[in-house]
N, C-alpha and C positions, 0 to 999 in steps of 0.2 A: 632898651636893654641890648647891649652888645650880644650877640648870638658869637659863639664859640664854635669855632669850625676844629676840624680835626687838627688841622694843623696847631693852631692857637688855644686846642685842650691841653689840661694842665698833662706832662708823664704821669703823675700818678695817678689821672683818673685813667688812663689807656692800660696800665698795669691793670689796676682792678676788674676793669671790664676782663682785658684776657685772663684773668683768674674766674671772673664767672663763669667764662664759655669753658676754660677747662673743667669747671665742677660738676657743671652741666653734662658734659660730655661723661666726666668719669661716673656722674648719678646716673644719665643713660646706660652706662657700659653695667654698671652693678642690676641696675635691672632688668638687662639682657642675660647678665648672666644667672640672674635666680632664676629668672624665668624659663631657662635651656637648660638648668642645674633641676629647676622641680620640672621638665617637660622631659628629661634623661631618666631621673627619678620616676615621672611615670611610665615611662616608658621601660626599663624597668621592673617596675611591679608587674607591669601589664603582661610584658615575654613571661614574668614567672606566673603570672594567674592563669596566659597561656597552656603556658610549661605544665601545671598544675592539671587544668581540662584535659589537655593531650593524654597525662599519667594517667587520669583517671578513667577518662575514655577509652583507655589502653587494658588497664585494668579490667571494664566491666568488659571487653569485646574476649580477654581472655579467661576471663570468671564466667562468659557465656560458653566460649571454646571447653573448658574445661567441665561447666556443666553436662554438656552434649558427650564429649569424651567420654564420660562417666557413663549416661544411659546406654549409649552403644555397649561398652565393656559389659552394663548388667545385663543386656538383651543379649551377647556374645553367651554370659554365663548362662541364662533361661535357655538357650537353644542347645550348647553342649554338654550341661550334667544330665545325670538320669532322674528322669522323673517317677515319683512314684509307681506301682504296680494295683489294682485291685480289681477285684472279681464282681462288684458291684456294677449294672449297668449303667447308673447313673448315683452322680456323687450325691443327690440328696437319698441315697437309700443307706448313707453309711450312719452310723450312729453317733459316732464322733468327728463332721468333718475336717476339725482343725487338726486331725493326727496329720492329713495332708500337706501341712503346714511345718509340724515341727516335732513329730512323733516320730519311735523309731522301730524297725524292726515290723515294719507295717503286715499284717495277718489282713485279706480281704475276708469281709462277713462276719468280721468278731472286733475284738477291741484291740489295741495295738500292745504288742508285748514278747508275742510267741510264734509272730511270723520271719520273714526273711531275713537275715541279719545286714543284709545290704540294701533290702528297702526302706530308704529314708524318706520323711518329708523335705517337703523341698526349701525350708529355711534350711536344713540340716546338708543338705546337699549342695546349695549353695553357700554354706558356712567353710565345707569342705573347698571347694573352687578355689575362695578368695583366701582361703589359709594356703593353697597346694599354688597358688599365682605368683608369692614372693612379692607382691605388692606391696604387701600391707609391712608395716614395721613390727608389727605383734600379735599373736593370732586372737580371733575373735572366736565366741560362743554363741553357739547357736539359740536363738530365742525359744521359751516355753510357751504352750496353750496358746495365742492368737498375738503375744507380744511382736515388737514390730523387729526388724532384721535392719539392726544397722552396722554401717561401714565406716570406719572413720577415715581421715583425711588419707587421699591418695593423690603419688606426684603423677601431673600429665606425661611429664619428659625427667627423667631421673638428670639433666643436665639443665632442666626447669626449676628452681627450690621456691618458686613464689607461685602459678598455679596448681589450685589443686581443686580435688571435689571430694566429697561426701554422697554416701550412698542412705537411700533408707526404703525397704520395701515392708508395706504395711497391711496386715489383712482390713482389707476394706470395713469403711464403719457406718459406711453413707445408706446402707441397707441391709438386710440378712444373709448371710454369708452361708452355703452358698443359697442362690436364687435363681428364678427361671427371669430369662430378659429376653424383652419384645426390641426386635430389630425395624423399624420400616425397612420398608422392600424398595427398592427405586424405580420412578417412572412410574407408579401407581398411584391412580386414580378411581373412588378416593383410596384414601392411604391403605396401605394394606402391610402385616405385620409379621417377619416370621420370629418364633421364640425359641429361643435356644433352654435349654432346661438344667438344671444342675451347674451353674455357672458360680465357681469361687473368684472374685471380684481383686485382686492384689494392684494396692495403689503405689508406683514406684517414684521414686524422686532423687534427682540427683542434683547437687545443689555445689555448684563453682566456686572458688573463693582463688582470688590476686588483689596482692594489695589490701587494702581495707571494703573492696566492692564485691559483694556475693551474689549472683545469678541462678536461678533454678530450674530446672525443666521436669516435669512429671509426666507421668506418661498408665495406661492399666492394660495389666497382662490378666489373661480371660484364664482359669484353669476349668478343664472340663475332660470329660470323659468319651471320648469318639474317637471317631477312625479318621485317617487322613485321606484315604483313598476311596473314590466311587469303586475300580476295579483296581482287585489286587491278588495277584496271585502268581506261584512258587512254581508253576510252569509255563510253558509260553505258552503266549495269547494268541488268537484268532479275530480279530474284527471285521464283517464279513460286510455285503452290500447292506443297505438300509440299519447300520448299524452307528449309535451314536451316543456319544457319551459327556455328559457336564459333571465334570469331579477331573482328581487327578488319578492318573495310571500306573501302576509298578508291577514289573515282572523283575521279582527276583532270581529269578533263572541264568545262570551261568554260562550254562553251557553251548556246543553249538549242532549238537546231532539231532536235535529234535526241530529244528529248523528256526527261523528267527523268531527271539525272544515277544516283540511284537508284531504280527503284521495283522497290515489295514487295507483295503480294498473300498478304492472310491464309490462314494453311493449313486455316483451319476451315469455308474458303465451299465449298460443292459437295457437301455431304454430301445422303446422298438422302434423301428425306422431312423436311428439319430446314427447313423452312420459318422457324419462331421464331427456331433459330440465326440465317440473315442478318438476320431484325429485332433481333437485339441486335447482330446487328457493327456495322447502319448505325445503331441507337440509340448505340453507342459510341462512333464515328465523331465521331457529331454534338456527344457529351461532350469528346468530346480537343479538338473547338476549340478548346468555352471553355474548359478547363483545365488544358490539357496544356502549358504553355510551354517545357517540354523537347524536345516532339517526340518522344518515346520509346515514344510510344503506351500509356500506361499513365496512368491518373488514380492520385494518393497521398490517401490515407483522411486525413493528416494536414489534409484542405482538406474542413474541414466541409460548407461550400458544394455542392465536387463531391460528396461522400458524398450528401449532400438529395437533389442532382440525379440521380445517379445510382440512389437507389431508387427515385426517381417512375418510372424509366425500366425498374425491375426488376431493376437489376444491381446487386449488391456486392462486397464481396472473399468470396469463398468459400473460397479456401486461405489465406488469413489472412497473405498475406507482406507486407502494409500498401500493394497497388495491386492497381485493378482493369485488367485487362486481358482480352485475348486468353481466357487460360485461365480464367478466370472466366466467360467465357460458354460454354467449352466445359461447365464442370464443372455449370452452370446444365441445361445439356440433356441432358448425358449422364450425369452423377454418381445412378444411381437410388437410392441410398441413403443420400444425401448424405454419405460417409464420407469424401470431400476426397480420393477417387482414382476412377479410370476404369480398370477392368477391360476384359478382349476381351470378357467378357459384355455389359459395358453398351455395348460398341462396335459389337453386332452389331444387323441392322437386324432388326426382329422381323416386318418383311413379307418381307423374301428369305429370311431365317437366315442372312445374310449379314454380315461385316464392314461397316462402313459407308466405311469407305475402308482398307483392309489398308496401302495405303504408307505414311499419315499415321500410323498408330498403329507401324509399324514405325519411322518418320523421329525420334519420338518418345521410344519406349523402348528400341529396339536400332539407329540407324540406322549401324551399323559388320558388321549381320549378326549369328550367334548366336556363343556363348562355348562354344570344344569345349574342354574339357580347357583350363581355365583361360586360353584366349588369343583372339582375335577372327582371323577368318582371316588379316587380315594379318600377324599374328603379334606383333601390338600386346596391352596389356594394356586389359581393360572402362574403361572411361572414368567410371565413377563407380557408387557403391554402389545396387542398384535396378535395373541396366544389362539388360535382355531378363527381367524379371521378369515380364511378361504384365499390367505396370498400370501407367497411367498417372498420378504423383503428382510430387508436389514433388522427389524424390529425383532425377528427373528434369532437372530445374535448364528445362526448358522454355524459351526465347524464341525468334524469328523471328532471333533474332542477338542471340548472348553475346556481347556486348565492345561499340567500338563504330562509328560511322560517321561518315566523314569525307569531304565533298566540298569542291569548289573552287566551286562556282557560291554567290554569296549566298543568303541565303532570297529575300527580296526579288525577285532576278531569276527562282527559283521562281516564285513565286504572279501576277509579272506576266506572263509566259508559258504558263502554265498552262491559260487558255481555248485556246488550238490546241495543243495536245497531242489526238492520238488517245486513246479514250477505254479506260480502261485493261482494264475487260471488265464490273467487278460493276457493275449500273445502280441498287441498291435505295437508297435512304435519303438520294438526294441526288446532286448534280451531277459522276460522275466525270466526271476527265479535267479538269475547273475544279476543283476542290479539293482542297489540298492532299493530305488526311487520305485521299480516293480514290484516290490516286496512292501512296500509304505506307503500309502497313497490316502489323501484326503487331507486338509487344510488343521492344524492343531495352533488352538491361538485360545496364550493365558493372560490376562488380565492383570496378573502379577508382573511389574516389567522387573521387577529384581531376580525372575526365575529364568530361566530360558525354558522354553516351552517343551524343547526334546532333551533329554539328558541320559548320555553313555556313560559307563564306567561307575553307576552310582555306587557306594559302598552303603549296604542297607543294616549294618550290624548301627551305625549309629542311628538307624532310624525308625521304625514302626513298624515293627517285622511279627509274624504270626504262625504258629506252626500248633501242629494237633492237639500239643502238649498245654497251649496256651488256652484250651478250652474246657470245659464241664459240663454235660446235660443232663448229671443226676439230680441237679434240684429242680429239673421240668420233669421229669421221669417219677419223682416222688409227687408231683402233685396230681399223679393218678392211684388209684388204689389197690393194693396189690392182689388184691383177691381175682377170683375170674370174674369176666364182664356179663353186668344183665341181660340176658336177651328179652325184648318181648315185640313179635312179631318182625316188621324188619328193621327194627330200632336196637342197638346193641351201645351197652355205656356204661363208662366208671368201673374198670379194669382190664384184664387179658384175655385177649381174645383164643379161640382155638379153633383147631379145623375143622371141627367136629359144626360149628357154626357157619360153613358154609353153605349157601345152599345153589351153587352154581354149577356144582359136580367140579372136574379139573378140566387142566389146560395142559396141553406140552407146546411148547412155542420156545422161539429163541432167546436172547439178552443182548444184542435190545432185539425187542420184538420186531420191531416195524423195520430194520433193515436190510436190505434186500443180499448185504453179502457182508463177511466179515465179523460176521456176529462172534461173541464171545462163547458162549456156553449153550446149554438148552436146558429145560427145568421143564420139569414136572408140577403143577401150582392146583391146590384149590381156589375156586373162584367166588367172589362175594359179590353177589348183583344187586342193584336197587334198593342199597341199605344205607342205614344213616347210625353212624359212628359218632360218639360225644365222652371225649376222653378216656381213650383208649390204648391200648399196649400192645404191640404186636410182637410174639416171644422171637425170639432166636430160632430159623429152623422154619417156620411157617410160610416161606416164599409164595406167598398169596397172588391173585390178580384180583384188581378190586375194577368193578365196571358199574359206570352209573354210578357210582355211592359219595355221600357226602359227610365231609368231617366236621366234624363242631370242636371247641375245647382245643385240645391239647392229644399230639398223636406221639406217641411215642415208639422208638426202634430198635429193641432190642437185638444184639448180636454180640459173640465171643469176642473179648477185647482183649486176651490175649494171644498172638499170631505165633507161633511156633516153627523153628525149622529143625527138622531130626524127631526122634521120639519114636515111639509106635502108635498106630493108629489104633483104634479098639471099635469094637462092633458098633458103639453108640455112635460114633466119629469124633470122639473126643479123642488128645494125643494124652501119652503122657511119655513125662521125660523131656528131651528137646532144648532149646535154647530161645528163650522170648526173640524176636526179629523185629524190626522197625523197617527196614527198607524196602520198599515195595518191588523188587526180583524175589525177595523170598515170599514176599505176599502173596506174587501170582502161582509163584509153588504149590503156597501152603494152599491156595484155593482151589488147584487141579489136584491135590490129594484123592483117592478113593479108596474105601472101605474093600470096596472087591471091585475086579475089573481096572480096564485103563481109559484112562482121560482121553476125551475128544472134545470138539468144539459142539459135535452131532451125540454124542452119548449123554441121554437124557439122563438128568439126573435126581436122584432119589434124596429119600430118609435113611434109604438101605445102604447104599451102595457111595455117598458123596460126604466128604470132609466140608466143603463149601455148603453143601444142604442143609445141614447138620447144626453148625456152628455158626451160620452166617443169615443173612435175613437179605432175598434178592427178591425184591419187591417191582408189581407194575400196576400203577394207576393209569385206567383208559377212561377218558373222558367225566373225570371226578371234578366234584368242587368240595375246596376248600375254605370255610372258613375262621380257621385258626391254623394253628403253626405246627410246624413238626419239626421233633428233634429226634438223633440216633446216638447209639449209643457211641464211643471213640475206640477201635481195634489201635493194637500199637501201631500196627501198619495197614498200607493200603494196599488194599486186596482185590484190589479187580473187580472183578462181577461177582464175589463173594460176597460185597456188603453192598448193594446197590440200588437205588433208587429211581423208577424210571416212569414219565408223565408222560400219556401221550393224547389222542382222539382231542374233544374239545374239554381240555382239561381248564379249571380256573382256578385263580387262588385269590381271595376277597377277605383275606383276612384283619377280621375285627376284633377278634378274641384276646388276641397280645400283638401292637402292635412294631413292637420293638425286636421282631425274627419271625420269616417267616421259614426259613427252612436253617437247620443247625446240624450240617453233617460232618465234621471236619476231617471225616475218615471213609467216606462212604462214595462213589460216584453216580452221578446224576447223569441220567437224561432228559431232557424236555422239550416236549414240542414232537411235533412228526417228522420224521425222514422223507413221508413219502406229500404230506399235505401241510406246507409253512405257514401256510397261512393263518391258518386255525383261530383260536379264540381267542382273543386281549386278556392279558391279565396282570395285576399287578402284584410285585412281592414287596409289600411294604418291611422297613427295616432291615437284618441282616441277613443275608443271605449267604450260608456258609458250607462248602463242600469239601473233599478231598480233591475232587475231580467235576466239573459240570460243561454240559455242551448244552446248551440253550440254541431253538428252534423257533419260528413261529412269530407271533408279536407280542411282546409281555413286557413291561416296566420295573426295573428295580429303584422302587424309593428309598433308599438307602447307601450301602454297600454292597458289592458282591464280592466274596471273599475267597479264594482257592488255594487250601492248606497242602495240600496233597503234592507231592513231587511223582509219582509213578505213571498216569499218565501221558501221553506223547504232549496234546497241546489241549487246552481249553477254548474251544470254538464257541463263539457267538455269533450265531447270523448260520442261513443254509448254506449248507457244503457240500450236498449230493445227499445221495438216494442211500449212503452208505455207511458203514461207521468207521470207513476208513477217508472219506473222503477229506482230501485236500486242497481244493477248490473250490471256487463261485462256481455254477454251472451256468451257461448262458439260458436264454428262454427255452431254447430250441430244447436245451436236456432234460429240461425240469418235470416231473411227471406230470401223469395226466390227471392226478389228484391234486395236483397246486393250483390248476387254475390260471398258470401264468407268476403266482406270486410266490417272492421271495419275505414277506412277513416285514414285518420291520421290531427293532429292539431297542429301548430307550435304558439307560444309566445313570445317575443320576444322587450324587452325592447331598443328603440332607442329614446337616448339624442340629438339627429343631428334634430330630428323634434321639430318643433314649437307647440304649444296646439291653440287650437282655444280662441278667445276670448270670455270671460265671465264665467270661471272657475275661480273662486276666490278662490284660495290656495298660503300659502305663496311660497317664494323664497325660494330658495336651495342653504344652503352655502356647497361647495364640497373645506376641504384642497386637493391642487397638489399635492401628496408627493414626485413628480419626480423633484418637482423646489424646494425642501428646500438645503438651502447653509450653511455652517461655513465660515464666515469672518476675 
């Protein structure tokens, strides 16, 4: 067969062929291009399935933003409206707890209807908020009976029209409303529990919406009935050596003549032979100026600067909790084996064989007394792991004051006032009594980092404020009987006592007794020895001394509670005519009134001859124990040694009887403790402790509050300040009498939410955010 070469192919078979290879080619090119047409195509879909996730990821991240926005805005509202008002000490004693809720016109101790017209519950108050905010497009209605408080949709950014959130706050349903709740305690082993009591449970929830994706966050606000502050009171404070405090502090005190609103005096100064010690407190001192801008008396390692400075000077952080303070120059002198704790061996002085201050190391690591069979005498649990271990270390939690401190006067008006201030007692390292840092001493470190630990300029009208008026001790006064009290033998109980039942003959002595200059007044007193009292009344006018004797029940303290300035006096020492008074210059007026004769601090005073005697009830317990509570009755105003309450020798207070106050004077001024011997006996005032006026001495524990209503006063002293009752300073060893012993006592503070208040304190409700229960949904 001839084989057909190129050449000698026929043209039309070469046509053909090139017509295959172009169909070829054009059926390649078609399914390149379907194939780039559907890879375009997916490609395509995919930027918008993209596009799509983006939006929608976009969405939930601003439907969570917008969640959050929302709970903040409702925790903004819980912390700025007013919260309810009642005179119950604890909310489960009210009868209808949900008026709390959404009741109006709230009446404490009865049903709601015919009380205050501006105490609402707090749906109603927050119903008020988010209508008075301009938020809302329409105003809303406040829910009935336990129904739940909802907010409809609100814009994040009025220039935002796509997120938004929804509000709903719910009386809780997951349990009894209100109810008592067990908290564990941290670091305890095993667990240990404290309970908080009368807890209204409200479940809040704020729920984000962008786009079609909705997001929610909840979160539970605690209502309850407490006090915000361990100390708190309406004149300035005194924090003395071996004085120490866990809770927060406020002196609502304005002004600046009575000298600084708070001062503090380190509890490290005074030890014997530590000569170094004061040179590192006033070298420390002199550090906090430059670089303390907290005020919290502590320099932070993270300020290279102060670090420099601070070891040229010899001091560092020794316990390594990132600030040098306080305890850092303790652990500097004392720490002999630099192990970052202080044992009672390194605490003893190696020239006596002596403690070097036994209160201070007590105040330290057991100041609640020792733990018998798992419980502290009050019958409280150890207060943290380490608690009376016999060393002193970090376990400790150590500061001059955990939490923190809040006054009303500026700094500013501080440091301009400061040059006439008396001078606060320590002279070394610089200008007390001019400077700041002289006048404030000791480490304050709160646990809260959203607070600042020292705070000037507080405005307290929006905050938790207390005055005479806010109290009532006539329903502790009615549960004794009004008749006169049984006597039989030296047992006396169940009504009013009279003088006629003394059997101790009288006393003339000063007020306060035990001080050796400065005294107020002098009194004339029948004396009660060696007796035992069980719900009793002591009248108006009866200025007793009680010695030896012990209370049971309930004591009650009659005196004239209306204060008078003008009028005539009349032979009984009653006035008539006058003008009621509340401020305490007329108060000391109306108290140096007399029948016949003139006023002195040395003119003993009668039945006969004194408006104060007469009308007022100036009372002194020497060396008494109490077990149960005492209340007084409330004058408008504070009246000096007129209405007066004074504890001294080894006096106790162990009360079991009503653990929810142990003393309720909100008009009255206290002394306690010796002037001349601090050391004296431990005792504790479980619950509230509430005076016009009070200077605490000695060693004693408030579990609770201490509360000081009274504005007339110069300052409220805690801790020893001399022999005097004018004294205005620590006194060093050298001063201290020869009935101390060497000691300056020590004093513990100590804010506990786990107690109930007594009833007839009318302060509102405490809304507290959980922040351990907020959730994303």
């Amino acid at each position: 067969m001839k084989m057909l070469t190129w050449n000698t192919m026929p043209r039309g078979y070469a046509r053909t062929k090139r017509a295959v290879r172009r169909a070829s080619t054009l059926l390649m090119t078609l399914v390149y291009m379907i194939m780039f047409a559907s890879l375009a195509s997916s490609m395509v879909a995919f930027s918008q399935a993209n596009m799509a996730v983006q939006d929608a990821e976009n969405d939930a991240d601003q439907a969570l933003i917008a969640a959050e926005s929302g709970m903040s805005f409702l925790m903004l509202q819980f912390k700025t409206v007013g919260m309810p008002a009642i005179k119950e000490g604890n909310i489960n004693n009210i009868t209808t707890p949900s008026v709390l809720w959404s009741g109006t016109s709230i009446e404490s101790l009865t049903q709601p209807g015919t009380g205050n017209p501006s105490n609402n519950g707090i749906a109603v108050q927050l119903v008020s908020a988010f209508n008075s905010s301009q938020a809302l497009g329409s105003s809303i209605v406040a829910p009935t009976g336990t129904a739940d408080l909802n907010v409809p949709a609100i814009k994040v950014d009025s220039s935002n029209s796509k997120a938004t959130y929804t509000l709903a706050v719910r009386w809780d349903t997951n349990g009894s409303n209100p109810r008592d709740i067990q908290v564990p305690i941290a670091n305890t082993s095993p667990v240990q529990y404290t309970t908080y009591p009368g807890v209204i449970v409200l479940d809040c929830v704020s729920t984000g919406t962008s786009g079609n994706v909705t997001r929610s966050v909840s979160m539970q606000v605690w209502i309850q009935k407490t006090l915000k502050y361990a100390v708190y009171s309406n004149v300035a404070i005194q924090l003395g050596k071996n004085v120490r405090v866990i809770g927060d502090i406020a002196s609502t005190y304005s002004g600046t003549g009575k000298g600084p609103p708070i001062q503090m005096f380190s509890d490290f100064h005074y030890l014997p032979n530590m000569s170094q010690m004061e040179n590192d407190l006033a070298n420390l001192r002199g550090l906090l100026n430059t670089y303390d801008t907290s005020y919290s008396n502590r320099i932070t390692t993270s300020n290279s600067a102060a670090v420099t400075a601070a070891a040229s000077a010899g001091l560092s952080d020794l316990n390594h909790d990132g600030y040098i303070d306080d305890m850092d120059v303790a652990l500097k002198n004392l720490d002999a084996n630099n192990n970052n704790q202080i044992t009672s061996g390194e605490f003893t002085n190696p020239n006596t064989g002596k403690s070097y201050d036994s209160d201070l190391f007590t105040e330290i690591d057991a100041p609640e007394g020792p733990v018998v069979n798992g419980t502290l005498p009050n019958g409280s649990l150890p207060l943290w792991n380490g608690y009376g271990d016999n060393t002193i270390n970090g376990l400790d939690g150590y500061a001059k004051v955990n939490g923190t401190i809040k006054m009303a006067i500026p700094f500013s008006s501080w440091t301009a006032a400061a040059s006439g201030w008396t001078d606060w007692g320590d002279q070394t390292g610089g200008s007390a009594g001019a400077n700041f840092r002289d006048d404030f001493e000791g480490p304050v470190i709160n646990s809260d980092p959203t607070q600042a630990p020292v705070q000037f300029g507080v405005d307290f009208s929006s905050l938790q404020t207390l005055v005479p008026t806010n109290f009532d001790t006539s329903g502790i006064d009615s549960q004794i009987p009004s008749t006169t009290a049984t006597k039989s033998g030296s047992n006396i109980s169940n009504g009013t006592l009279t003088a006629a039942m003394a059997n101790g003959g009288t006393a003339t002595e000063h007020t306060p007794a035990s001080a050796t200059s400065g005294w107020q007044a002098t009194y004339s007193r029948p004396v009660f020895q060696n007796m035992n009292f069980t719900n009793v009344r002591i009248p108006k006018g009866l200025n007793a001394k009680f010695v030896n004797c012990t209370f049971n029940g309930y004591t009650s303290v009659q005196m004239n509670t209306t204060i008078v300035s003008g009028g005539t006096v009349k032979s009984n020492g009653t006035i008539t005519g006058g003008s009621t008074v509340s401020d305490p210059s007329s108060g000391m007026t109306y108290a140096q009134r007399m029948i016949s004769g003139t006023f002195t601090a040395d003119t003993t005073l009668t039945a006969t001859n004194s408006v104060a005697f007469t009308q007022g009830n100036n009372l002194h317990f020497s060396g008494c124990s109490f077990n149960g509570p005492i209340a007084a009755a409330i004058p408008t105003a504070y009246t000096h040694f007129a209405d007066s309450l004074e504890f001294d020798g080894v006096t106790s207070f162990n009360n079991t009887y009503d653990p929810t106050f142990t003393i309720l004077a909100p008009q009255s001024n206290i002394e306690m403790g010796s002037f001349q011997d601090p050391g004296g006996s431990p005792s504790t005032l479980v619950g509230v402790v509430v005076a016009g006026n009070i200077d605490i001495r000695g060693s004693a524990t408030v579990d609770g509050s201490l509360i000081v209503t009274g504005n007339g006063a110069t300052n409220t002293t805690l801790g020893y300040f001399g022999s005097t009752d004018q004294g205005q300073a620590v006194p060093p060893p050298s001063q201290l009498p020869t009935e101390a012993n060497g000691s300056y006592g020590h004093l513990f503070f100590k804010i506990n939410p786990s107690r109930s208040m007594p009833n007839g304190i009318s302060i509102p409700v405490v809304a507290t955010p959980q922040y351990g229960t907020y959730q994303v949904q």
